[in-house]
C-alpha positions as CSV (number, residue, x, y, z in Angstrom):
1,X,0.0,0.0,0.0
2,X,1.8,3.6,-1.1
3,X,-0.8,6.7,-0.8
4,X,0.5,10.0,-2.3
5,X,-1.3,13.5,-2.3
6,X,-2.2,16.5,-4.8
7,X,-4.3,18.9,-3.5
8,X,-5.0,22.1,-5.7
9,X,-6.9,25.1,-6.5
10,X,-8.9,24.9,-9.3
11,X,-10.6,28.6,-11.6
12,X,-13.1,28.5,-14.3
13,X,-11.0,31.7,-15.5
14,X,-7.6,29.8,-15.7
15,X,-6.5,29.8,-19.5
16,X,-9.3,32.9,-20.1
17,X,-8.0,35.7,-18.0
18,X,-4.4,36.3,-17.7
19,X,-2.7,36.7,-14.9
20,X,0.5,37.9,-16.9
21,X,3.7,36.4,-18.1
22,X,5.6,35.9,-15.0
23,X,2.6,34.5,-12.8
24,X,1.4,31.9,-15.7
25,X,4.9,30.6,-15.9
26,X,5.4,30.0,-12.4
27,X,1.9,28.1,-12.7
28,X,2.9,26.0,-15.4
29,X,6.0,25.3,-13.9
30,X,3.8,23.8,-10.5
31,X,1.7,21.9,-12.9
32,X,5.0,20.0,-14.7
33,X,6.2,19.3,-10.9
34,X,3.1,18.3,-9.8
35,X,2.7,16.0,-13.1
36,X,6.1,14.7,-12.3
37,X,5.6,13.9,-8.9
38,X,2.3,11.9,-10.1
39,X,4.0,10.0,-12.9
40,X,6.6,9.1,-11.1
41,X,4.1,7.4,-8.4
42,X,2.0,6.0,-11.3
43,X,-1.1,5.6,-9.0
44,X,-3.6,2.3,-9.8
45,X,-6.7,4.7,-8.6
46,X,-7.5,8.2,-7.8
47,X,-10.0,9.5,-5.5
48,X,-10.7,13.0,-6.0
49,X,-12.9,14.9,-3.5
50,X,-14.5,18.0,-4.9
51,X,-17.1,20.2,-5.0
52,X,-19.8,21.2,-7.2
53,X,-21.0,24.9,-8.7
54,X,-24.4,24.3,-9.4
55,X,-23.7,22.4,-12.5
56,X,-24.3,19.0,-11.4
57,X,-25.9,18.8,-8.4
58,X,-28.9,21.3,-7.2
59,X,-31.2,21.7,-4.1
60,X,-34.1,19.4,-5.9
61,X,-31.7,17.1,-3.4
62,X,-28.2,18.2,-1.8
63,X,-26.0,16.2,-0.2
64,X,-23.0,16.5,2.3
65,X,-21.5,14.4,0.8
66,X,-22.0,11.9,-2.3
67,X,-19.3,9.0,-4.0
68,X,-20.0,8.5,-7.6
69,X,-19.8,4.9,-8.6
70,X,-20.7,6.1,-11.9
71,X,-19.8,9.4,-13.1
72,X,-19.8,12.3,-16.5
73,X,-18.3,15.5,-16.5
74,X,-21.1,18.2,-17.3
75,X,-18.5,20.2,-19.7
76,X,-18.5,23.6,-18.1
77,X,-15.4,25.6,-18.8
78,X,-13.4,24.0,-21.6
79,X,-13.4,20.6,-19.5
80,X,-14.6,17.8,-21.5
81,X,-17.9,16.4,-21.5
82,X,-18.8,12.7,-21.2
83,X,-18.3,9.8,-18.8
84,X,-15.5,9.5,-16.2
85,X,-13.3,6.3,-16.2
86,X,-15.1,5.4,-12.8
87,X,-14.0,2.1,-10.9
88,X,-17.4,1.0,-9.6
89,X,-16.2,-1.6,-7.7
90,X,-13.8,0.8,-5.6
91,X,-16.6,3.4,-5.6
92,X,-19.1,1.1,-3.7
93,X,-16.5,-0.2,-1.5
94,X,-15.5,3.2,-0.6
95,X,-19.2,4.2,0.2
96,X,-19.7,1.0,2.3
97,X,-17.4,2.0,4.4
98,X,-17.8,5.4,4.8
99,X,-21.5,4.1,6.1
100,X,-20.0,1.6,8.2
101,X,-18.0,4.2,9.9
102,X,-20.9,6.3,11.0
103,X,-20.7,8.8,8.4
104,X,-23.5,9.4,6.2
105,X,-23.0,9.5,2.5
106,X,-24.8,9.5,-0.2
107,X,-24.2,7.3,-3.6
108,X,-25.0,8.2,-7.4
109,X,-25.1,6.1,-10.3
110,X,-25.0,9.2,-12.2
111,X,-23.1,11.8,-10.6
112,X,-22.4,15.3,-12.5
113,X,-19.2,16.8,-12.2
114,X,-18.4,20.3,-13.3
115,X,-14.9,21.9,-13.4
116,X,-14.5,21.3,-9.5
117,X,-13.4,17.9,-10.5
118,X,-12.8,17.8,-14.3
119,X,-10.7,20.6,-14.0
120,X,-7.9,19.0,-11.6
121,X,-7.8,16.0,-13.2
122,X,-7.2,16.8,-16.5
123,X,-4.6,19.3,-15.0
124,X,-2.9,16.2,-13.5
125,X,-3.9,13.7,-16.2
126,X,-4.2,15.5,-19.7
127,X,-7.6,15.3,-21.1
128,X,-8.9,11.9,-22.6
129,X,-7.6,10.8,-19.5
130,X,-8.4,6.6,-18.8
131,X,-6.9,6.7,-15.5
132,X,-9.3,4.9,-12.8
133,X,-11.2,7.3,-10.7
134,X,-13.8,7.6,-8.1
135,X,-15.1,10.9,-7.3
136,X,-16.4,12.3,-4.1
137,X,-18.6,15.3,-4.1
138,X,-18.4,17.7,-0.8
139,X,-20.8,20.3,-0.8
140,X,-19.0,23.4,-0.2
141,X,-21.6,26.1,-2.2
142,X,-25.4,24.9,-0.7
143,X,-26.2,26.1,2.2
144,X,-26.7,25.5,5.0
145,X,-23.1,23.7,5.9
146,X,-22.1,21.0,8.4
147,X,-19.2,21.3,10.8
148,X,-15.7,20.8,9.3
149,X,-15.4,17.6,12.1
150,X,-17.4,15.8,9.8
151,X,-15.3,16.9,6.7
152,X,-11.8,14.9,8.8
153,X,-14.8,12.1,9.8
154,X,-14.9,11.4,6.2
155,X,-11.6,11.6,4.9
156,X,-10.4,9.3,7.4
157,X,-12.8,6.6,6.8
158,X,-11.7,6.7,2.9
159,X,-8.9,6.5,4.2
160,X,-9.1,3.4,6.4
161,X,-10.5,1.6,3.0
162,X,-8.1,2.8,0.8
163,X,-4.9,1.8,2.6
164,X,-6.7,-1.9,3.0
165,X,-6.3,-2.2,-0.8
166,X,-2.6,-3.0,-1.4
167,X,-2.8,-0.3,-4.6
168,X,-1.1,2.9,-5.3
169,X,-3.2,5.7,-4.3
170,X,-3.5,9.2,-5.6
171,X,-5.9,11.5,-3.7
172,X,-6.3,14.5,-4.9
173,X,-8.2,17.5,-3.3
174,X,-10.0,20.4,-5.7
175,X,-10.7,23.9,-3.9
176,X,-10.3,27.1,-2.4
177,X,-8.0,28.7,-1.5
178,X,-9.9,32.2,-0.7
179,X,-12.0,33.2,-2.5
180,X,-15.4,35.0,-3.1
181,X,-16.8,34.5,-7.2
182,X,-19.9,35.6,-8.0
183,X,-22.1,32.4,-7.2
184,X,-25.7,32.8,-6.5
185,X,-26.9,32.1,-2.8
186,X,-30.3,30.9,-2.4
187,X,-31.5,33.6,0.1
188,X,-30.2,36.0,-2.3
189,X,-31.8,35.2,-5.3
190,X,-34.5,36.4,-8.0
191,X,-37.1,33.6,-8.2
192,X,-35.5,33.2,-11.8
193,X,-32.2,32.0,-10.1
194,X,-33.6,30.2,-7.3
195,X,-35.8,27.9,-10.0
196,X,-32.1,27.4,-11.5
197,X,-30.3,26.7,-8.2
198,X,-33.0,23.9,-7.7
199,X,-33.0,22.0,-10.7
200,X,-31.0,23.7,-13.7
201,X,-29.5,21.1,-15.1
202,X,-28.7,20.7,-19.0
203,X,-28.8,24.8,-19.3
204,X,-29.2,25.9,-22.9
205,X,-25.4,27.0,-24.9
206,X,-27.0,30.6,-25.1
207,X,-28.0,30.4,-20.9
208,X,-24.6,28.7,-20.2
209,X,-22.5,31.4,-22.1
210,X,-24.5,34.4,-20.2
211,X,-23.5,32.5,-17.1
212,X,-19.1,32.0,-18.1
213,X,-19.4,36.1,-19.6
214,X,-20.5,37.4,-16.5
215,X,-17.9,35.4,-14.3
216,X,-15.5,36.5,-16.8
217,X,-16.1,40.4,-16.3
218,X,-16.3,39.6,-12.6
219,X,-12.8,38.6,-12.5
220,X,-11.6,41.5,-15.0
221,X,-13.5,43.7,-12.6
222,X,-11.9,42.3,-9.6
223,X,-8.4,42.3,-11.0
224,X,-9.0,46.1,-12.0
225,X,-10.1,47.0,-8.1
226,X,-13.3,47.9,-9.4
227,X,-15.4,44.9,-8.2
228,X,-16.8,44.2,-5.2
229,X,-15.8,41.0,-4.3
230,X,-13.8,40.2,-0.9
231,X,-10.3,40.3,-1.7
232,X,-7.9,37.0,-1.5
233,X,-6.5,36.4,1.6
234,X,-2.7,35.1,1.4
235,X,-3.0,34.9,5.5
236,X,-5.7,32.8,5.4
237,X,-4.4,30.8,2.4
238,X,-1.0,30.6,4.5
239,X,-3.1,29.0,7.8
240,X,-4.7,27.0,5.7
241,X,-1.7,25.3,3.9
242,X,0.6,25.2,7.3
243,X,-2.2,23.5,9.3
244,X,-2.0,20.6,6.8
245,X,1.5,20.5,6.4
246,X,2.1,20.4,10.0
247,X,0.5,17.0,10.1
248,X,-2.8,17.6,12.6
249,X,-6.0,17.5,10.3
250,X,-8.0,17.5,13.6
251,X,-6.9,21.2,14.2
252,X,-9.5,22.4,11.3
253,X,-12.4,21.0,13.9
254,X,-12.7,24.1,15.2
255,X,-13.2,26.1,12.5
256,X,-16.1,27.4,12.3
257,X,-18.2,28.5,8.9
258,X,-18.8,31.9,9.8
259,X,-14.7,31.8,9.9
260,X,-13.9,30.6,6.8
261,X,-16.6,32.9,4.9
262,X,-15.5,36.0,6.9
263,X,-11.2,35.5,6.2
264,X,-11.5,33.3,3.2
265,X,-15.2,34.7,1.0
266,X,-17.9,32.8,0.4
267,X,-16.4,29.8,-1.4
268,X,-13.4,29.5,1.3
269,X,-15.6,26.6,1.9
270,X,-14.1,24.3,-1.1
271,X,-11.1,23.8,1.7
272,X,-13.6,21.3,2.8
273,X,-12.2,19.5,0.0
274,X,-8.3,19.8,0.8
275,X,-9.2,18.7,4.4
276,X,-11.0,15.6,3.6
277,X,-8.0,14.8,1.2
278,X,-5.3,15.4,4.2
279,X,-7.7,13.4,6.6
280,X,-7.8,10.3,4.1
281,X,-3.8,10.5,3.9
282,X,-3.3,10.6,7.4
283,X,-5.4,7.7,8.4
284,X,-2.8,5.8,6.9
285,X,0.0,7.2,9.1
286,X,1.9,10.1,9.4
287,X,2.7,12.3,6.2
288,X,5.2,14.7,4.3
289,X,4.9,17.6,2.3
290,X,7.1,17.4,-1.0
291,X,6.1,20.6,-2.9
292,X,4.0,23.7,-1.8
293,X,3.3,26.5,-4.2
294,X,1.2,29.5,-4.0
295,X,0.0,32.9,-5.7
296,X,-3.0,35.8,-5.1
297,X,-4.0,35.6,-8.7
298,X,-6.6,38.7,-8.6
299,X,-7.4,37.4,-12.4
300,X,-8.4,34.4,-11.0
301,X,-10.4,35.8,-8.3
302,X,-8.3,32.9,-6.0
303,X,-5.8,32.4,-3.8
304,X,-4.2,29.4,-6.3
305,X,-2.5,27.0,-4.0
306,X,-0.7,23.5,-4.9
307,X,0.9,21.2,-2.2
308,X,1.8,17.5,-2.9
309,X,2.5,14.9,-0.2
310,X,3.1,11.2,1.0
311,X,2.8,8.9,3.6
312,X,6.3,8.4,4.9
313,X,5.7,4.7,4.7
314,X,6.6,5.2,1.0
């Protein structure tokens, strides 16, 4: 059993606004390391835990949480529509014993994924990807939220299961790091958008391209100091990435929601998914950090983090 670790931002506006020369090389250069590190562990599976923008899954029912045994990629922001290489059997496995560990979970035979998962993976894996995966969905946009507890609850019991499997491992964790796009909130909304937020699935091109144009401007806006977004939050971002590295996922108990919203914006919440990812490595023993890398990219309306790691078994 060998586990290894790649937990990332991801931005619907990477590759669409630019950041400038000096920031998208340093980027690129990340992604080759991080691509290195993977290849040279040449995992069996990957479990990817991330969340979800109102593209897949909607408040007609919201999970917590939700393993895909069976899983497409909705296609939203250059990412690639059509199925997933899912490994069912792992996927069921993984949910039994997330259940048996007290945790609830739900399971889809037809998950959606949008750019919260495609995104990462393709980063890692290239696109027309076949590598096995099983993803995990943690809400991180639907409120209301559960304590972060139950974020380490989960990530530890996939990782119980996965280090019982004598396979190379990749988990990879999709989110954050601060930041606050413009994504509709339900108590916020026009009836128009609520009706959307409920069930809007298979969106017209015309409806979807309104959608991407007005994220776009957001984050030319943002990057111009002319929008009115909270800004990125490097101290936060910093916490966030030294609290994992340091080993104890069961220091993030105590964060509290109202936290993370007020120092990280309103989707500070994808950390769930970094979390969960750090939890499931550490329940097979204690872990290192390999490579960390971080920039405020105001373009990207995100603090964009990387971090890879192992378990010091391997």
């Amino acid at each position: 059993m060998t586990i290894a670790l790649c937990t990332l931002s991801h931005s619907p506006l990477f590759g669409i606004n630019d950041p400038g020369p000096e920031t998208l090389a340093e980027v690129n250069a990340a992604f080759d390391q991080a691509r290195a590190f993977v290849k040279d562990f040449d995992p069996e599976i990957t479990i990817v835990f991330g969340p979800d923008h109102y593209n897949g899954v909607f408040y007609d029912m919201m999970p917590a949480f939700c393993i895909g045994s069976a899983a497409r990629s909705v296609g939203d922001w250059g990412t690639e529509p059509g199925p997933l290489p899912v490994d069912r059997t792992a996927a069921r496995a993984l949910a039994a014993a997330v259940l048996d560990a007290g945790v609830d979970v739900a399971q889809s035979e037809d998950m959606h994924v949008d750019h919260g998962i495609s995104q990462p993976l393709e980063f890692i894996f290239g696109k027309g990807y076949t590598n096995p995966v099983v993803p995990v969905f943690i809400n991180a946009v639907g409120l209301p939220l559960g304590p972060m507890e139950r974020i380490r609850l989960l990530g530890e019991a996939i990782g119980r299961e996965i280090a019982s499997w004598n396979k190379r491992v990749l988990i990879i964790g999709s989110g954050g790091l601060s930041h606050d796009p413009p994504v509709p909130r339900l108590e916020e909304a026009s009836p128009e958008v609520i009706a959307r937020l409920i069930d809007g699935r298979n969106p017209s091109p015309e409806l979807r391209a309104e959608r991407e144009r007005r994220v776009i401007e957001a984050g030319k806006a943002h990057a111009a100091g002319a929008g009115t977004f909270q800004e990125i939050n490097p101290g936060f971002d910093a916490l966030v990435m030294d609290t994992l590295s340091d080993g104890d996922v069961s220091a993030t108990d105590d964060w509290t929601n109202e936290w993370m919203e007020k120092e990280g914006g309103h989707s500070a919440h994808e950390i769930r998914t970094w979390v969960a990812a750090y939890a499931a490595l550490s329940a097979a023993g204690d872990y290192a950090v390999t490579n960390r890398w971080y920039w405020p990219v105001q373009e990207w309306m995100t603090g964009f983090g990387m971090m890879t790691a192992v378990s010091k078994e391997a």
